[in-house]
mmCIF file of the C-alpha atoms, coordinates in Angstrom:
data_MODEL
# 
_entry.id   MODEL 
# 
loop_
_atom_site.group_PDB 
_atom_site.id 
_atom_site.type_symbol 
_atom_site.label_atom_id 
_atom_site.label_alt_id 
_atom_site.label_comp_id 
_atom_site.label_asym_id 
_atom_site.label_entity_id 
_atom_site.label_seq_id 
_atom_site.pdbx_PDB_ins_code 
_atom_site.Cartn_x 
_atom_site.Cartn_y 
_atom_site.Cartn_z 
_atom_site.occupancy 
_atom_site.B_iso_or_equiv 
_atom_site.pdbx_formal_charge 
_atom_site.auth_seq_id 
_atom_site.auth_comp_id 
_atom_site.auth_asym_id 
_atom_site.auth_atom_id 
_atom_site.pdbx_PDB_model_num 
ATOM 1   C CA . UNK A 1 1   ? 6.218   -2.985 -70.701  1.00 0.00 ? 1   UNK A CA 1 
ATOM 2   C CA . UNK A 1 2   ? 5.449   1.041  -70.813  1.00 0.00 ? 2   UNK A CA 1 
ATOM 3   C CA . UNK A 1 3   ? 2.652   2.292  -68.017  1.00 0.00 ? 3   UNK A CA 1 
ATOM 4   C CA . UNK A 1 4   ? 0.341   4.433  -69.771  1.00 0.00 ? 4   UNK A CA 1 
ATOM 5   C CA . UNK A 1 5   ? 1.746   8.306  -70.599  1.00 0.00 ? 5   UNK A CA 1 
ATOM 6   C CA . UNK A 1 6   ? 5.324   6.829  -70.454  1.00 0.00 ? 6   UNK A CA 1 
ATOM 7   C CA . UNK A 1 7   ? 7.888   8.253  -72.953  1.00 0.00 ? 7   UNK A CA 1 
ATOM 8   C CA . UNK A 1 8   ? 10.892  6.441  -74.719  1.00 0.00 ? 8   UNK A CA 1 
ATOM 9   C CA . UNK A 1 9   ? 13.560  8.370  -75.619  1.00 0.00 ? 9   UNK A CA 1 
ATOM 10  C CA . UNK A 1 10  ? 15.796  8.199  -78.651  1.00 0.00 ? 10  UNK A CA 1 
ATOM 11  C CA . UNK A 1 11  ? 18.039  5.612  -76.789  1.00 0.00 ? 11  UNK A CA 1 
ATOM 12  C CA . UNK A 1 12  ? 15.488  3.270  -75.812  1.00 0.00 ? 12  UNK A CA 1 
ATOM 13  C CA . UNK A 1 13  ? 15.314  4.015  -72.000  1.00 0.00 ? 13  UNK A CA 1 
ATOM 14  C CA . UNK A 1 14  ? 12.218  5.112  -70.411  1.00 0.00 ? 14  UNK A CA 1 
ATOM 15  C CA . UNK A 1 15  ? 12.051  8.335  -69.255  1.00 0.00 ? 15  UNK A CA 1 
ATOM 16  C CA . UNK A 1 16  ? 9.912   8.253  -65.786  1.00 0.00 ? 16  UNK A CA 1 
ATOM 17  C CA . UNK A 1 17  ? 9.346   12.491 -66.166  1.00 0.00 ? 17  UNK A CA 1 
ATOM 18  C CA . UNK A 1 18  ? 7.435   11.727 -69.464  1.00 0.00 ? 18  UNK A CA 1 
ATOM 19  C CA . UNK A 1 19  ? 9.834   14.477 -71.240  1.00 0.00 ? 19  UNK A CA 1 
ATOM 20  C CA . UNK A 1 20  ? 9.476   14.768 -74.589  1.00 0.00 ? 20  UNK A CA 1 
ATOM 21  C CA . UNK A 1 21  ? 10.894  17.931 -76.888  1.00 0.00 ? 21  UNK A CA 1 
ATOM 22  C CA . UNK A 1 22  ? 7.979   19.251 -77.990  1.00 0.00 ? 22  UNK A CA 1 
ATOM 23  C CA . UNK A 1 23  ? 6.316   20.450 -74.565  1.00 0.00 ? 23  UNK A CA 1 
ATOM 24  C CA . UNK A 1 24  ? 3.359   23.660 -74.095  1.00 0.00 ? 24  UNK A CA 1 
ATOM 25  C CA . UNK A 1 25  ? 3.075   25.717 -70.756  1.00 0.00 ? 25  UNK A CA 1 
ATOM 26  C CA . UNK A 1 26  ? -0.676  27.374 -70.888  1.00 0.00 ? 26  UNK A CA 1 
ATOM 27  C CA . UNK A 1 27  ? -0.688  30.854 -69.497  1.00 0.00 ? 27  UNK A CA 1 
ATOM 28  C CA . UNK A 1 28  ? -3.693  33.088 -68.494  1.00 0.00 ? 28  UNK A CA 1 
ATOM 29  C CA . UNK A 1 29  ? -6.348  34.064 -70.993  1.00 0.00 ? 29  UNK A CA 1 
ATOM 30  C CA . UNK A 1 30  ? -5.477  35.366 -74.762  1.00 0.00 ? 30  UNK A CA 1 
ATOM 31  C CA . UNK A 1 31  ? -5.958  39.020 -75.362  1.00 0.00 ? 31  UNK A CA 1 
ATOM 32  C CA . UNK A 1 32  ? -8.629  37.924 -77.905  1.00 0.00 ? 32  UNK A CA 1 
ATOM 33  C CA . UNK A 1 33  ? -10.904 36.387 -75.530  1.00 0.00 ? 33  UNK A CA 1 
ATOM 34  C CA . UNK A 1 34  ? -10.663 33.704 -77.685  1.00 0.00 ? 34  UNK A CA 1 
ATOM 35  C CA . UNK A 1 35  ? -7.972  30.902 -75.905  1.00 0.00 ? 35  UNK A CA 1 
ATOM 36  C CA . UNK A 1 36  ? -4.948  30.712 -73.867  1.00 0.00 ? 36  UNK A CA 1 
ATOM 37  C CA . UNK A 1 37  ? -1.524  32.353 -74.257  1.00 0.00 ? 37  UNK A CA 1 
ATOM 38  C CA . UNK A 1 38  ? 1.104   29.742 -74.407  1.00 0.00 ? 38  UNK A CA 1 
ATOM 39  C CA . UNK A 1 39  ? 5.064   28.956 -74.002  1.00 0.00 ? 39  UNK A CA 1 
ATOM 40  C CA . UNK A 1 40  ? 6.301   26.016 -76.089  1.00 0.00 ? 40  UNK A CA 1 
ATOM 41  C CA . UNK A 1 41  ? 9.107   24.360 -76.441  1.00 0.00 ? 41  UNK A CA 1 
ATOM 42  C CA . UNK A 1 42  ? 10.319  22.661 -79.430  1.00 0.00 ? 42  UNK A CA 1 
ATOM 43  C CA . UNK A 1 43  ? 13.835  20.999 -79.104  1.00 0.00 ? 43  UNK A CA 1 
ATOM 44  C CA . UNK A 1 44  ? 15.807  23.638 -78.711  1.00 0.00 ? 44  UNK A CA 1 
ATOM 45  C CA . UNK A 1 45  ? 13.710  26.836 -79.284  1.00 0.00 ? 45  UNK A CA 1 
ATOM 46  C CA . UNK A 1 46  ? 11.296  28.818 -77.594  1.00 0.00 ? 46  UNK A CA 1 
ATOM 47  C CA . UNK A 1 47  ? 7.957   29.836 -79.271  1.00 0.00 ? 47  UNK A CA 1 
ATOM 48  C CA . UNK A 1 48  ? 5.172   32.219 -77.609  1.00 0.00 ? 48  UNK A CA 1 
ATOM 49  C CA . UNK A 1 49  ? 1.405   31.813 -79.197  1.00 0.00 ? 49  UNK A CA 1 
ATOM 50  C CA . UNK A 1 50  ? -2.035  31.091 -78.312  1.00 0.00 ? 50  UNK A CA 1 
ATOM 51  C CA . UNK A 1 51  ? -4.561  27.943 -77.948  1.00 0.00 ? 51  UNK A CA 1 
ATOM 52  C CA . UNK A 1 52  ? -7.599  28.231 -79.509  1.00 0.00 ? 52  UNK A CA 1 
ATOM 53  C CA . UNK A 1 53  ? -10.508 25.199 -80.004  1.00 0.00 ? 53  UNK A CA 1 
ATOM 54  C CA . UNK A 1 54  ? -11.190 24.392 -83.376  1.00 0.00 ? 54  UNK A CA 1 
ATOM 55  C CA . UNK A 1 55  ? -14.155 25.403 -84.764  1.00 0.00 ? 55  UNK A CA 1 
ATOM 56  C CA . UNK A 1 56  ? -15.530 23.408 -87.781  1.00 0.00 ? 56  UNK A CA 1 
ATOM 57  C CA . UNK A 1 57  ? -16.177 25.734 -90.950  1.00 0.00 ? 57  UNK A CA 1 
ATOM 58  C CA . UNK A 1 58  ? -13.233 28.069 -89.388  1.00 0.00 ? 58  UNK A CA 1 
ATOM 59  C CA . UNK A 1 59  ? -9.469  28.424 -90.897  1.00 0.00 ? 59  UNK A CA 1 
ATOM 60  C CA . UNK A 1 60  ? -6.969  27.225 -88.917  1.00 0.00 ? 60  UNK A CA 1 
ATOM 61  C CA . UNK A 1 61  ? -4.362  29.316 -88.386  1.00 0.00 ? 61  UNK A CA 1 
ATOM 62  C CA . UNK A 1 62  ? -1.375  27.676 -86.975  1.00 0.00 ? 62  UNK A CA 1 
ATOM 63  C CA . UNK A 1 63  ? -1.098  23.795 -86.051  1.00 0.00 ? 63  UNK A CA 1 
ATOM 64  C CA . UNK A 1 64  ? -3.531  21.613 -85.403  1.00 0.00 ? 64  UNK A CA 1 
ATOM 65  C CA . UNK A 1 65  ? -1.895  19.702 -81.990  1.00 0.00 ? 65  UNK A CA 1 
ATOM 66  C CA . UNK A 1 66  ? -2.794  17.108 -79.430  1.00 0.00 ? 66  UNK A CA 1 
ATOM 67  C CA . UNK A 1 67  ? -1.884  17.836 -75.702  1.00 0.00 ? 67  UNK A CA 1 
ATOM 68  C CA . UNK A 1 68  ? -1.044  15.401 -73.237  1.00 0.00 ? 68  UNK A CA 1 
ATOM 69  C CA . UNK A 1 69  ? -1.057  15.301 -69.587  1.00 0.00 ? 69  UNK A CA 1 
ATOM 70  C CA . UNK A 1 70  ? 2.462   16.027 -68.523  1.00 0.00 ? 70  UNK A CA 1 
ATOM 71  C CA . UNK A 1 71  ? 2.902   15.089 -65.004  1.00 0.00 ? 71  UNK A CA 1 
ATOM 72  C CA . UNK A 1 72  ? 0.525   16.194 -62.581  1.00 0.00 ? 72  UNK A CA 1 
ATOM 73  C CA . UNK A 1 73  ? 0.868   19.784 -63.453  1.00 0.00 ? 73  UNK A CA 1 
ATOM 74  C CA . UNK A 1 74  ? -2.946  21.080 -65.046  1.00 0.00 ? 74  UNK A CA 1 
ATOM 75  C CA . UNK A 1 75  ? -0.787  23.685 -67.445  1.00 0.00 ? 75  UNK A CA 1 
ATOM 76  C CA . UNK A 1 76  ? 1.935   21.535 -68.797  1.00 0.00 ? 76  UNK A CA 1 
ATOM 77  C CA . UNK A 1 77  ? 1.463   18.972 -72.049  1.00 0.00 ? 77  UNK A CA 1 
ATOM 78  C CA . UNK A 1 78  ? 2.972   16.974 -74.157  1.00 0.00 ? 78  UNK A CA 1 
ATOM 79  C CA . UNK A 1 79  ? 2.494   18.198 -77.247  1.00 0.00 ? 79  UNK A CA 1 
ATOM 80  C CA . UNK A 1 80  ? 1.844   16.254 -80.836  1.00 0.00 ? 80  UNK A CA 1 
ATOM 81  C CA . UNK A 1 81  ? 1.652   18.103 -84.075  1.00 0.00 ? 81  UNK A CA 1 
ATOM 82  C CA . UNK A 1 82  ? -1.634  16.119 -86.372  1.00 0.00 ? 82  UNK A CA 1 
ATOM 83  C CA . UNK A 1 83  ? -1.559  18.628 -88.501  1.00 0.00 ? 83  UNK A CA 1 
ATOM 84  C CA . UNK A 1 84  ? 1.148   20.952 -89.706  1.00 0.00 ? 84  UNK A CA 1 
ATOM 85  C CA . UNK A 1 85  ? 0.796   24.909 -90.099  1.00 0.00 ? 85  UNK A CA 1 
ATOM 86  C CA . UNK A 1 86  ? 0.496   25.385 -94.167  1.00 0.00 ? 86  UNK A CA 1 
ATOM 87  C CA . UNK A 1 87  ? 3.698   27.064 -95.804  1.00 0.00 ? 87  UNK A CA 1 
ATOM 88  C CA . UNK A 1 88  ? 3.520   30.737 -96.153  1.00 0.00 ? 88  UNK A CA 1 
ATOM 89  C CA . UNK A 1 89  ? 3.917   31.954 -99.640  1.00 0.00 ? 89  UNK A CA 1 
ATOM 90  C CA . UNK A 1 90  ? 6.796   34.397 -100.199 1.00 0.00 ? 90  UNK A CA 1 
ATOM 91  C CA . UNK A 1 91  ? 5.583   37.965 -100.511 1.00 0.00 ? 91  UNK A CA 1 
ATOM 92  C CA . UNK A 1 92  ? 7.436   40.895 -102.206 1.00 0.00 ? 92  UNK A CA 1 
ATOM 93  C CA . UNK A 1 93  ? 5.235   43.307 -99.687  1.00 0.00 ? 93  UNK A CA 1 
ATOM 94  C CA . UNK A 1 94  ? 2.324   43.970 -98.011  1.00 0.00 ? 94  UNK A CA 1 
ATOM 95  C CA . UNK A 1 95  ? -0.844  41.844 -99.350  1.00 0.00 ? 95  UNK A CA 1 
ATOM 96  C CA . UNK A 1 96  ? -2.695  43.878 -101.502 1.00 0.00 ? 96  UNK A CA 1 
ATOM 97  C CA . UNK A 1 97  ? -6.172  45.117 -100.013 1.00 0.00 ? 97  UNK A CA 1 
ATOM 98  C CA . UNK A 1 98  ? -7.235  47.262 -102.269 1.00 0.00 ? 98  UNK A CA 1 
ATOM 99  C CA . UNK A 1 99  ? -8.510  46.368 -106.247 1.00 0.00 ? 99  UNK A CA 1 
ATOM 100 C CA . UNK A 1 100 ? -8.233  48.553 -108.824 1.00 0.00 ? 100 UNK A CA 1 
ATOM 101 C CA . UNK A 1 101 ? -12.215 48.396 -109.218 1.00 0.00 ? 101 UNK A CA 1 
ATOM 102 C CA . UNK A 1 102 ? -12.378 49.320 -105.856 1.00 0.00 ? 102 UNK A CA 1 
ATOM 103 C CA . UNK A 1 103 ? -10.270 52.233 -106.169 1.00 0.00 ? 103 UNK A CA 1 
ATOM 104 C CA . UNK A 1 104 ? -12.207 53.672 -109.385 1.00 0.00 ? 104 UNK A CA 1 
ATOM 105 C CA . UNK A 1 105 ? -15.161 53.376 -107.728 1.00 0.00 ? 105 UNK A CA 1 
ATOM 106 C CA . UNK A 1 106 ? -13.862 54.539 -104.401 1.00 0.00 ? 106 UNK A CA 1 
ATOM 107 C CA . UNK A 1 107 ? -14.895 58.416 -105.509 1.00 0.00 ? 107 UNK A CA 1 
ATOM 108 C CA . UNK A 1 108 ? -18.290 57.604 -107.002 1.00 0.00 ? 108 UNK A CA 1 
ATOM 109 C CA . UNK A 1 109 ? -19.225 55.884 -103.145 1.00 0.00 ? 109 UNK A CA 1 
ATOM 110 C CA . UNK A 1 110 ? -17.448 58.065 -100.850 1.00 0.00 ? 110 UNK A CA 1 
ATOM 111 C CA . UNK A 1 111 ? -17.483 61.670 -102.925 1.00 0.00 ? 111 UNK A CA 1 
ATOM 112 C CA . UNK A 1 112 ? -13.634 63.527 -103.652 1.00 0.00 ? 112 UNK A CA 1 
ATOM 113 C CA . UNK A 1 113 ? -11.295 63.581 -100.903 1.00 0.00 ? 113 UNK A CA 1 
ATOM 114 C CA . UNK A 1 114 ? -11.497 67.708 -99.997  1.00 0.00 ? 114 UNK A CA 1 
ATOM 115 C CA . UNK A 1 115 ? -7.743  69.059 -99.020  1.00 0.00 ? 115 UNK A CA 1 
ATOM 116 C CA . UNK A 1 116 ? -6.715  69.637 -95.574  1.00 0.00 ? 116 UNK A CA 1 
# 
């Protein structure tokens, strides 16, 4: 029988340190005031990003994960992805920002551009 927060790794055999492959390290505060900057690592790569709470109504942009308790550490987890970041679109260039209605009537709002 498992204890609670125990792992079982791909050959069956407990693993007392709880490592999985998919484990986050959460830094200081985000630049955006908004979350945590974190270090994750996912089998064999290295990924830098930030945690955020969800917040209903808002986009999420990234995965949705679970963290677990790793240890007695309060800034490593076990990490579980519930839901996966969506698949970017492939892009020939920049997004375009700009319509061409908004360009027409980009002279009418802001008056002609005058020449250095």
């Amino acid at each position: 029988m498992l204890e609670p927060g125990a792992r079982v790794s791909d050959d069956g055999e407990k693993d007392e340190a709880g490592g999985g492959d998919d484990v986050l390290f959460v830094g200081g505060p985000a630049d955006s005031g908004e979350g945590f900057d974190v270090l994750r690592k996912r089998k064999d790569r290295l990924e830098v990003g930030e945690l955020r709470a969800t917040k209903e109504g808002k986009p999420l942009h990234g995965e949705l994960v679970k963290l677990s308790p790793r240890g007695k550490s309060r800034r490593v987890f076990d990490v579980e992805t519930v839901l996966p970041a969506p698949p970017r679109p492939p892009s020939a260039g920049p997004p375009q920002v700009a319509t061409p209605g908004y360009r027409k009537n980009w002279d009418r709002t802001f008056g002609k551009s005058k020449p250095n």
